[in-house]
C-alpha positions as CSV (number, residue, x, y, z in Angstrom):
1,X,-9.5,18.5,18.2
2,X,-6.2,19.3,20.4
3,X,-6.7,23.1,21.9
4,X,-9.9,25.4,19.2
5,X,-7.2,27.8,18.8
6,X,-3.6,26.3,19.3
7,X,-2.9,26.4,16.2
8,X,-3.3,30.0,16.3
9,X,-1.3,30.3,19.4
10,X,1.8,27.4,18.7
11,X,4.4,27.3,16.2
12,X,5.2,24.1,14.5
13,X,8.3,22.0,16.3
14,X,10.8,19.4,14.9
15,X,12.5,16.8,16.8
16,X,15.8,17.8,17.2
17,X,18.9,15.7,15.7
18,X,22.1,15.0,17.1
19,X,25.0,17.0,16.3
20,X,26.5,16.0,13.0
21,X,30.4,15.4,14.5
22,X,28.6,12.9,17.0
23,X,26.5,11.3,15.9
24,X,28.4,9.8,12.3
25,X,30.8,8.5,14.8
26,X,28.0,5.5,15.4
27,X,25.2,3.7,13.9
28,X,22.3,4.6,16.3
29,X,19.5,6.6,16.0
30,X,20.2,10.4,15.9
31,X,16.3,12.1,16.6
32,X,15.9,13.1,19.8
33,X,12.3,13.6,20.9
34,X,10.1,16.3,22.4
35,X,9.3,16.8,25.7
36,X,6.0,15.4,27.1
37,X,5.4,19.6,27.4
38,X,6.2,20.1,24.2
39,X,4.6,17.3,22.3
40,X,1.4,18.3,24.0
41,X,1.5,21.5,22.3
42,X,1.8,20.6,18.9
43,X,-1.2,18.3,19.5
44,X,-2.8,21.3,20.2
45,X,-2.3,22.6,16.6
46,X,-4.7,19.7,15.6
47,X,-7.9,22.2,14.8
48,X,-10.9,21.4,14.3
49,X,-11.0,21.3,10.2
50,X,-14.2,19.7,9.6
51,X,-13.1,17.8,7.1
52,X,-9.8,16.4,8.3
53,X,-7.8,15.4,4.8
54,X,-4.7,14.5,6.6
55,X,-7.0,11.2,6.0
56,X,-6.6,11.1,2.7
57,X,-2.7,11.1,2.9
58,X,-3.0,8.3,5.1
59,X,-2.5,4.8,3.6
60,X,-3.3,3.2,7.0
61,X,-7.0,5.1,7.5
62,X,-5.0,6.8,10.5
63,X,-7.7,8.2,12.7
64,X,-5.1,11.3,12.9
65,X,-7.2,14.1,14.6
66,X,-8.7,12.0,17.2
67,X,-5.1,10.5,18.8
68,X,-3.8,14.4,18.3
69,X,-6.8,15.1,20.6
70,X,-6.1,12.4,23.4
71,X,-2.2,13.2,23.5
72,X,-3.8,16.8,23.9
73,X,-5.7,15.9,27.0
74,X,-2.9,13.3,28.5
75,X,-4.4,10.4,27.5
76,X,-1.9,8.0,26.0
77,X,-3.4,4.9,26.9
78,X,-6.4,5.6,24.8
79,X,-4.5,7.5,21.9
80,X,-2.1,4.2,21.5
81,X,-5.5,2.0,21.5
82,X,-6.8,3.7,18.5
83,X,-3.3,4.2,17.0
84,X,-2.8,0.6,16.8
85,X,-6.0,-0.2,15.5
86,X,-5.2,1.1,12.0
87,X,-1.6,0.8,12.2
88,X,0.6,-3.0,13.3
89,X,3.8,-0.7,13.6
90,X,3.4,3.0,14.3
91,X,7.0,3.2,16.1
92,X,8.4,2.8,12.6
93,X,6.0,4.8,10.6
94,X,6.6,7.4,13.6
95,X,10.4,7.1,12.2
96,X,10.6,6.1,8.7
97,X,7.4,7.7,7.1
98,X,7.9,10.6,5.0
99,X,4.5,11.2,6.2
100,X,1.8,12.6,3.1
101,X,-0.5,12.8,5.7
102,X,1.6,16.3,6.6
103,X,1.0,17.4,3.4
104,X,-2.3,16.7,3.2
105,X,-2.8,18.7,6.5
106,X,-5.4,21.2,6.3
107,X,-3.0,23.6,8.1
108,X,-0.6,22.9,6.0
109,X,-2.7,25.6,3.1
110,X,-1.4,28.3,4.5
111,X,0.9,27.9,7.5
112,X,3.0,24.8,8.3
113,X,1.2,21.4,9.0
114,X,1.0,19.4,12.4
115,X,3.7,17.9,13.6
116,X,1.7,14.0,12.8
117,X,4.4,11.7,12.5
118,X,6.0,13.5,15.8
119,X,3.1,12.5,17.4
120,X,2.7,9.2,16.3
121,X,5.9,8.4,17.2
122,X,5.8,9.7,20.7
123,X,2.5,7.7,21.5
124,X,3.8,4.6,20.2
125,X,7.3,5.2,21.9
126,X,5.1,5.9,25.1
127,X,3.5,2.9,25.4
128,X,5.9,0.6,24.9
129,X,8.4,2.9,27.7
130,X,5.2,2.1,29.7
131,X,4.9,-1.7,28.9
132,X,1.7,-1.1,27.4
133,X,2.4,-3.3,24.4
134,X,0.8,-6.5,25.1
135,X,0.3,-10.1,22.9
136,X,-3.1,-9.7,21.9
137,X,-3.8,-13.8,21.5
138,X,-7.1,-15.4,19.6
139,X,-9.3,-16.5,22.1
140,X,-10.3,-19.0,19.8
141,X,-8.1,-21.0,17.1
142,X,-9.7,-21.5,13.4
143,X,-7.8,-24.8,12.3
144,X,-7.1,-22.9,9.6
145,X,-3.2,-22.6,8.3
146,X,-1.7,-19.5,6.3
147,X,1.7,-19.9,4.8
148,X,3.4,-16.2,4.5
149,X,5.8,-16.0,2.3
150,X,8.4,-12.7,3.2
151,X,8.4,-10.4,6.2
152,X,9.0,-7.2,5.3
153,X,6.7,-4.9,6.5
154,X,3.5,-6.4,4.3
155,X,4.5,-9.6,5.8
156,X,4.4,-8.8,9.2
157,X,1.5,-6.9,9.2
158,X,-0.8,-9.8,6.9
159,X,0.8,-12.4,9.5
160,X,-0.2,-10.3,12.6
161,X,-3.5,-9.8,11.2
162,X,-4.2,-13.5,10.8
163,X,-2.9,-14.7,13.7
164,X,-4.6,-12.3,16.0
165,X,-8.0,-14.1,13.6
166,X,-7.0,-17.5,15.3
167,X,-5.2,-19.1,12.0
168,X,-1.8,-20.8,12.4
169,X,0.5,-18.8,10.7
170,X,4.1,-19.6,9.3
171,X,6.2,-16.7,8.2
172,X,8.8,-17.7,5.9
173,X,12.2,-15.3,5.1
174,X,15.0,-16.0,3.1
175,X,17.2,-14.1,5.4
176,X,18.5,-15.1,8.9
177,X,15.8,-13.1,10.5
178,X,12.8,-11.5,9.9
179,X,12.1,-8.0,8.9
180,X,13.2,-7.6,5.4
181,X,13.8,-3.7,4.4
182,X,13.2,-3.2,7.5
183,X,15.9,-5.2,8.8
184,X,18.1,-5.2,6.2
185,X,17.6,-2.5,4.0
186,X,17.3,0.7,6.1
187,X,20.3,1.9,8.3
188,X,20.0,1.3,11.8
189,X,20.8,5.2,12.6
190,X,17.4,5.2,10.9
191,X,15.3,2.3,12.2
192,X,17.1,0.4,15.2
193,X,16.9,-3.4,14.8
194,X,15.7,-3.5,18.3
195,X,12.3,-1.8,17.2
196,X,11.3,-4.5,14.9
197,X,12.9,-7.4,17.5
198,X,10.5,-6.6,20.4
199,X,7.8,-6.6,17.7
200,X,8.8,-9.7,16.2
201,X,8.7,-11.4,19.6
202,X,5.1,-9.9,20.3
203,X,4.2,-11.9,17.1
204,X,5.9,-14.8,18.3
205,X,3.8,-14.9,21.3
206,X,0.6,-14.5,19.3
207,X,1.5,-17.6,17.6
208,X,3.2,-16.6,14.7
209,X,6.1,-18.8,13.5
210,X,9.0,-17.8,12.1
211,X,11.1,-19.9,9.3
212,X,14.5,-17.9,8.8
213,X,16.7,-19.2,5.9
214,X,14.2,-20.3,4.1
215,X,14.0,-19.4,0.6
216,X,10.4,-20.3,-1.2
217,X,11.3,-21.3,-4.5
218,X,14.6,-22.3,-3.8
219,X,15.5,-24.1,-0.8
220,X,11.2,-25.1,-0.5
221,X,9.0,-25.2,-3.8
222,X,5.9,-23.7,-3.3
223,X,4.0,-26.3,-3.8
224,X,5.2,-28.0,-0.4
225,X,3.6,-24.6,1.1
226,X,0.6,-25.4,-1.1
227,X,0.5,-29.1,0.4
228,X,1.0,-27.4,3.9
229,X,-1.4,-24.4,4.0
230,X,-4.7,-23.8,3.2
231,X,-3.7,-20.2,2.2
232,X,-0.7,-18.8,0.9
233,X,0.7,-15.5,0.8
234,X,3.4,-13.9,-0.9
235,X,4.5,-10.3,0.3
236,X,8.1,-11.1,-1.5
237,X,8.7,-6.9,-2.1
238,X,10.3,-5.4,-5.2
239,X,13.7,-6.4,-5.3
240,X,15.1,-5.9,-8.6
241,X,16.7,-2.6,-9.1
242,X,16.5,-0.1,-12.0
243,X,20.0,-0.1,-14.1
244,X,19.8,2.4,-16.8
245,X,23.5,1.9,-17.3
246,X,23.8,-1.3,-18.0
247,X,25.1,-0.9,-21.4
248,X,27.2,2.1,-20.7
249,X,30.8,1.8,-21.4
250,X,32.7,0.6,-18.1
251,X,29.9,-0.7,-16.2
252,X,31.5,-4.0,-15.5
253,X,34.4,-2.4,-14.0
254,X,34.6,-3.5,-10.1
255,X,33.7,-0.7,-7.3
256,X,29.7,-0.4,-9.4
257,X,27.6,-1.7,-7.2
258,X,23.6,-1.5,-6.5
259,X,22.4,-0.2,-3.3
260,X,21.0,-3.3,-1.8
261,X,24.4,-5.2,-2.5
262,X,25.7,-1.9,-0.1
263,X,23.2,-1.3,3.0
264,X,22.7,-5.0,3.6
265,X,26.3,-5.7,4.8
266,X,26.5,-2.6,7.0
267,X,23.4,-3.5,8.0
268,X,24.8,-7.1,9.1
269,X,28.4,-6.2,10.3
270,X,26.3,-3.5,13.1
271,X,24.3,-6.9,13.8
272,X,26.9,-9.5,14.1
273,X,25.5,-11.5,11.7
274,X,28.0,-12.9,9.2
275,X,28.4,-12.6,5.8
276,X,27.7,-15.2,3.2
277,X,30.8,-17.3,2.1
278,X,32.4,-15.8,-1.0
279,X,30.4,-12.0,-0.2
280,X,32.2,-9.6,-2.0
281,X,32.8,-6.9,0.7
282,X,31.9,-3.7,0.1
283,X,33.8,-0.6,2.0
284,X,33.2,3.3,1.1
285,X,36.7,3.6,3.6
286,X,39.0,6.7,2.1
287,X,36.8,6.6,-0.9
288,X,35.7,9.0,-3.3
289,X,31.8,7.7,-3.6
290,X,29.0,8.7,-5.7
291,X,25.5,7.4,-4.9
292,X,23.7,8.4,-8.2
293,X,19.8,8.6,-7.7
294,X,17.9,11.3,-5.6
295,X,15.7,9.3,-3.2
296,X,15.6,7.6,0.1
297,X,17.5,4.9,-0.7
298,X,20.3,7.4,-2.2
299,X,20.2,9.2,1.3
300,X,20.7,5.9,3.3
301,X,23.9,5.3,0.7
302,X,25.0,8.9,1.8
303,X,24.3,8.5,5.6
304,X,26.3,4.6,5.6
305,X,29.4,5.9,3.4
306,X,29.8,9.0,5.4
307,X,29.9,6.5,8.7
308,X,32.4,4.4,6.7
309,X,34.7,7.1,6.4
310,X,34.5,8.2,2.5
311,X,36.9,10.3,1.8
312,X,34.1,12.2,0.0
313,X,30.2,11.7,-1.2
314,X,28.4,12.9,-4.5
315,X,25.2,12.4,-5.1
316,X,23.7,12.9,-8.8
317,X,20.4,13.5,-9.7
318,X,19.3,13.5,-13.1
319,X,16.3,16.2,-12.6
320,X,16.3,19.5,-12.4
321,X,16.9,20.7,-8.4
322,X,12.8,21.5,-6.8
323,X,12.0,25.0,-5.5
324,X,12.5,25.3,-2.0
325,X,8.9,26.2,-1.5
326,X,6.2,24.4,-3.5
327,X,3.2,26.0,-4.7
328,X,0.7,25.4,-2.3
329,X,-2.5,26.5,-3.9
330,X,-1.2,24.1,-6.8
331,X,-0.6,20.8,-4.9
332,X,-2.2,20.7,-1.6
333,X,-3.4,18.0,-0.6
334,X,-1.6,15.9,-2.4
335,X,2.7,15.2,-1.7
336,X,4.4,18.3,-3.0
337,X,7.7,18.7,-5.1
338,X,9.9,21.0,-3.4
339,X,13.0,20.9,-1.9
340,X,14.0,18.2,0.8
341,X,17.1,17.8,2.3
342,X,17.5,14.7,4.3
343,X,19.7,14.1,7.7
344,X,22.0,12.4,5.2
345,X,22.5,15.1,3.2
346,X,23.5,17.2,6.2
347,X,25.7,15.6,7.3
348,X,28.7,16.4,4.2
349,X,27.5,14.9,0.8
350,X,27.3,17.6,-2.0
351,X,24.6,17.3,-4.3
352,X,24.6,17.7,-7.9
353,X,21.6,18.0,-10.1
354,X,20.8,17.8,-13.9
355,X,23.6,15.2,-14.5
356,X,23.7,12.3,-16.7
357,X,25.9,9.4,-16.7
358,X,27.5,8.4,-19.9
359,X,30.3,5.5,-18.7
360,X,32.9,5.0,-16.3
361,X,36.5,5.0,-16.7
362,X,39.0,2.5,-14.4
363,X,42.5,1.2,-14.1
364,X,43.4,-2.4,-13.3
365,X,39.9,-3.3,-13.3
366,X,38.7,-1.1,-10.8
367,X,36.3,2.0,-11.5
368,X,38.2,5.7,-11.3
369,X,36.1,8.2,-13.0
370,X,32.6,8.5,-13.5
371,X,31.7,10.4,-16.9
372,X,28.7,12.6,-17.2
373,X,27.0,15.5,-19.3
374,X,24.9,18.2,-17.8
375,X,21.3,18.0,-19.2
376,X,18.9,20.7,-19.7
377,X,14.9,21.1,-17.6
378,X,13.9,18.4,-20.7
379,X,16.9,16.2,-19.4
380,X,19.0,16.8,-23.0
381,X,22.4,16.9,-22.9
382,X,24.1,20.3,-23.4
383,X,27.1,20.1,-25.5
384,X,29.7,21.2,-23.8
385,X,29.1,20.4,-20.3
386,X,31.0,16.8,-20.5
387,X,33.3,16.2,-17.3
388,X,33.9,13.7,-15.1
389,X,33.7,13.1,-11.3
390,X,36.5,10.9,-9.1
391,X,34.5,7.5,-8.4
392,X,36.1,4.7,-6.2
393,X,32.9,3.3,-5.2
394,X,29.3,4.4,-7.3
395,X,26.1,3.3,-5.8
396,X,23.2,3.0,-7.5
397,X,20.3,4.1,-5.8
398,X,17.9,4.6,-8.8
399,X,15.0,2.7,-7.7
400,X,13.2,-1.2,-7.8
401,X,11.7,-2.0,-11.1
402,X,9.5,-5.2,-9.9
403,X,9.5,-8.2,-7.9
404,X,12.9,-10.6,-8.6
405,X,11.6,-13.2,-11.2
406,X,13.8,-16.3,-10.5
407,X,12.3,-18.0,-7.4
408,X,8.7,-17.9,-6.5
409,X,7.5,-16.3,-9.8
410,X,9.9,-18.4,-12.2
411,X,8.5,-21.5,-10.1
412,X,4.6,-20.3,-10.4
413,X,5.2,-19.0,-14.0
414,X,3.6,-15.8,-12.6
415,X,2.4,-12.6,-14.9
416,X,4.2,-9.4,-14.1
417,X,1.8,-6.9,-15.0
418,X,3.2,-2.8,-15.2
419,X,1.7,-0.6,-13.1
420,X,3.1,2.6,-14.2
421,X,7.0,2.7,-13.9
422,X,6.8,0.0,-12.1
423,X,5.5,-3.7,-12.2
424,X,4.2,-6.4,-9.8
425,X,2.3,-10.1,-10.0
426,X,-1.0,-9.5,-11.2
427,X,-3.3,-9.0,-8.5
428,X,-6.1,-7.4,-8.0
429,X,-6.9,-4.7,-4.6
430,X,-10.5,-6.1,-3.9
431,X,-9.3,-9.6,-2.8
432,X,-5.5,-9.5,-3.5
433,X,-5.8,-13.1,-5.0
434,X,-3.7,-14.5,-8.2
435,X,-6.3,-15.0,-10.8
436,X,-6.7,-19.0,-11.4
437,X,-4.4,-20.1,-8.2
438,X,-7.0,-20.9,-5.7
439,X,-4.8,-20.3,-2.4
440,X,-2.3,-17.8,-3.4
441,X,-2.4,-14.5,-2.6
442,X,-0.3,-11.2,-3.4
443,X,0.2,-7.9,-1.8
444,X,2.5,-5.2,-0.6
445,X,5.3,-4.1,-3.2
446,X,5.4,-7.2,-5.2
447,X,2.0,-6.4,-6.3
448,X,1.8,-2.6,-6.7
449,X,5.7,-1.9,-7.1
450,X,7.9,0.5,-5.6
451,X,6.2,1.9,-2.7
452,X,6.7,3.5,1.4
453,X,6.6,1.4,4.5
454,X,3.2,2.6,5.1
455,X,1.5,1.4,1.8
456,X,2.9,-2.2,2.5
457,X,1.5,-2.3,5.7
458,X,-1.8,-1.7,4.5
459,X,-1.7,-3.8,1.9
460,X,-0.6,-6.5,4.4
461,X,-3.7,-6.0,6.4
462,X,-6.1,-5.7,3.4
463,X,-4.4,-9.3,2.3
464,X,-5.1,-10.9,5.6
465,X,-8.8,-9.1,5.4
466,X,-9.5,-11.0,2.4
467,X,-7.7,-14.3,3.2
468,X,-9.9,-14.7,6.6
469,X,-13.2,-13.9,4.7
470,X,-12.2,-16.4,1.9
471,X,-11.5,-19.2,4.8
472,X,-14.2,-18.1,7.2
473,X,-16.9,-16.5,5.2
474,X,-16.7,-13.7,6.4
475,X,-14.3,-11.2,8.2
476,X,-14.3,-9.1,11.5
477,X,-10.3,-7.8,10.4
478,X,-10.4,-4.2,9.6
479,X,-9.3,-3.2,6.1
């Protein structure tokens, strides 16, 4: 696969960012790609490993040595062909993905892995530069109607799926457009809205319909969707956010807010879009800020504060900081723990570790101070160690506990069943059906949790999988 002995010959090559001082002067994306010369060469790095087990890191079944092998030898068109045909949305993956399937690389035992998600975004860039990206429309309609409910990235995927099966399908958001996290939860300097747009209008011309402010549960019951579609599926995500302060003194003190009551504004003002009447407007502007929680979502907090113009960032992480290297004989293939310091990061937070929130102090109602302890590797407070950081503004970015449980699943009386730290409607992976509701269906993060991009797209296409072979009979959508 790629060049027998490139990887012998070629180092590994990251895409380039833009320099810090420019690019936090704007919302756009910051990575700058390879060369066509250069990207070529880190295909050739893909060797041929036998067994390749950047497979098995690979929610989407990514056919990952065999695209490596056609950008190798020029051939795009082919390599976005089979790309696409286990993945709806590579160009975000190719962006967004912390890619495990890097990890997993069996290069990656003893040198560093191929450059994958380089790759992948390069041939899905590539073809849509080359207007290779086409509707792919069912030659033949089913009759059949499919009600999805949410289109984040499980959404859109499921919906694709199914429509590309000949079934009428109706996406239905609560927002005023489609995407979800993708739209309104990641930064644009991250994901550019204009990625998921031109996708959202290839859907649109395969027949997919799009309901915007429409909120199942609220503004439509369910069971109108159930009078309306012969299937229904509900790819709602995991909205409702870890608080492990809520008792701690101060917490009610203005300037506290969760993440997603944060990124979603920004995320709307870069748009145009409005905000709701009576939105209480959120500004890190000549702040002090601290984003406490370690994670993607922290990072994103970091990144959109630092573009606000905080006066300064912290973020506080409650574990112990990672080795810089991780033991690779120890955790290959599977997602290491070491040390990972995002574009965020980079670009002027300081980053604290081992610290535990105890309260929050404020004056006129508004928060000041944040109060912590240092804890030790079994995360016990050392006596001693209590301080406090400046805090106008304190994000927290700790995580999604489970699906929100006053809409569709306080209308359906749904069971929320724990999958470890995490919970989601009960539903199982072979058919992704709600026991005893004859057309509902579940997938994506409101039915495993907490999860990447990547894992709700596959469970979007596994859904639509098993919803066309429990209309049809049987199924020709790939799994």
């Amino acid at each position: 696969m790629g060049k027998p002995t490139g990887f012998l010959e070629f180092e590994r090559a990251e895409r380039k960012y833009a320099p810090v001082e420019e690019r936090v002067k704007n919302w756009q994306e910051f990575v700058e790609p390879l060369s066509e010369a250069a990207t070529k060469t880190q295909a050739a790095r893909c060797m041929d490993c036998g067994i390749p087990y950047c497979h098995s890191g690979c929610p989407v079944n990514n056919q990952i040595p065999d695209w490596n092998d056609l950008v190798y030898h020029d051939d795009y068109v082919t390599a976005y062909q089979n790309l696409s045909s286990t993945n709806n949305f590579p160009e975000v993956t190719g962006r967004i993905c912390p890619a495990p399937c890097e990890a997993a690389c069996t290069l990656n035992i003893d040198d560093s892995p191929v450059a994958i998600k380089t790759l992948e975004c390069a041939i899905a860039d590539r073809a849509f530069q080359d207007g290779r990206v086409k509707p792919q429309i069912a030659k033949v309609k089913t009759g059949r109607s499919i009600g999805v409910v949410g289109s984040g990235p499980a959404g859109l995927a499921a919906a694709q799926q199914l429509a590309r099966a000949g079934h009428d399908v109706h996406l239905y958001e609560k927002n005023a457009r489609p995407g979800g996290l993708l739209v309104y939860g990641i930064p644009d300097f991250k994901l550019e809205k204009s990625i998921i747009e031109r996708r959202v209008k290839q859907m649109e011309a395969e027949g997919v319909l799009f309901h915007c402010n429409a909120h199942i549960g609220k503004d439509i019951k369910v069971a109108e969707l159930e009078d309306r579609h012969d299937a229904i599926l509900l790819t709602c995500g995991s909205e409702k956010p870890f608080d492990f302060f809520a008792a701690a003194p101060g917490r009610s003190l203005d300037g506290i807010h969760y993440a997603m009551d944060f990124l979603p504004q920004q995320n709307r003002r870069v748009s145009g879009e409005k905000l709701s009447q009576g939105t209480h407007e959120i500004s890190a502007k000549d702040k002090h800020v601290i984003v406490i929680g370690g994670g993607d979502t922290g990072s994103d907090c970091i990144g959109t504060s630092i573009r606000q113009g905080a006066k300064s960032v912290t973020q506080l992480e409650i574990m112990p900081k990672p080795p810089v290297k991780e033991n690779k004989a120890m955790s290959w293939p599977h997602w290491p723990m070491k040390l990972r310091i995002s574009s965020s990061q980079q670009e002027g937070a300081t980053t604290e570790y081992q610290i535990s929130t105890t309260g929050f102090d404020g004056a006129d109602g508004k928060v000041t101070k944040l109060k912590y302890v240092r804890v030790d590797d079994k995360l016990q407070p050392i006596p001693g160690t209590e301080a406090a950081f400046d805090a106008e503004l304190v994000l927290l970015a700790m995580g999604f506990s489970g699906p929100i449980e006053n809409d569709v699943v306080a209308e359906l009386k749904l069971p929320i069943v724990a999958r470890g730290r995490f919970k989601g409607i009960d539903g199982t992976e072979t058919d992704y059906r709600i026991p005893g509701r004859e057309k509902l269906f579940v997938a994506g993060d409101q039915r495993r949790g907490q999860s990447l991009v990547v894992w709700a797209i596959r469970e979007g296409r596994q859904a639509a999988a098993s919803i066309d072979k429990t209309l049809m009979g049987d199924t020709l959508l790939p799994r």
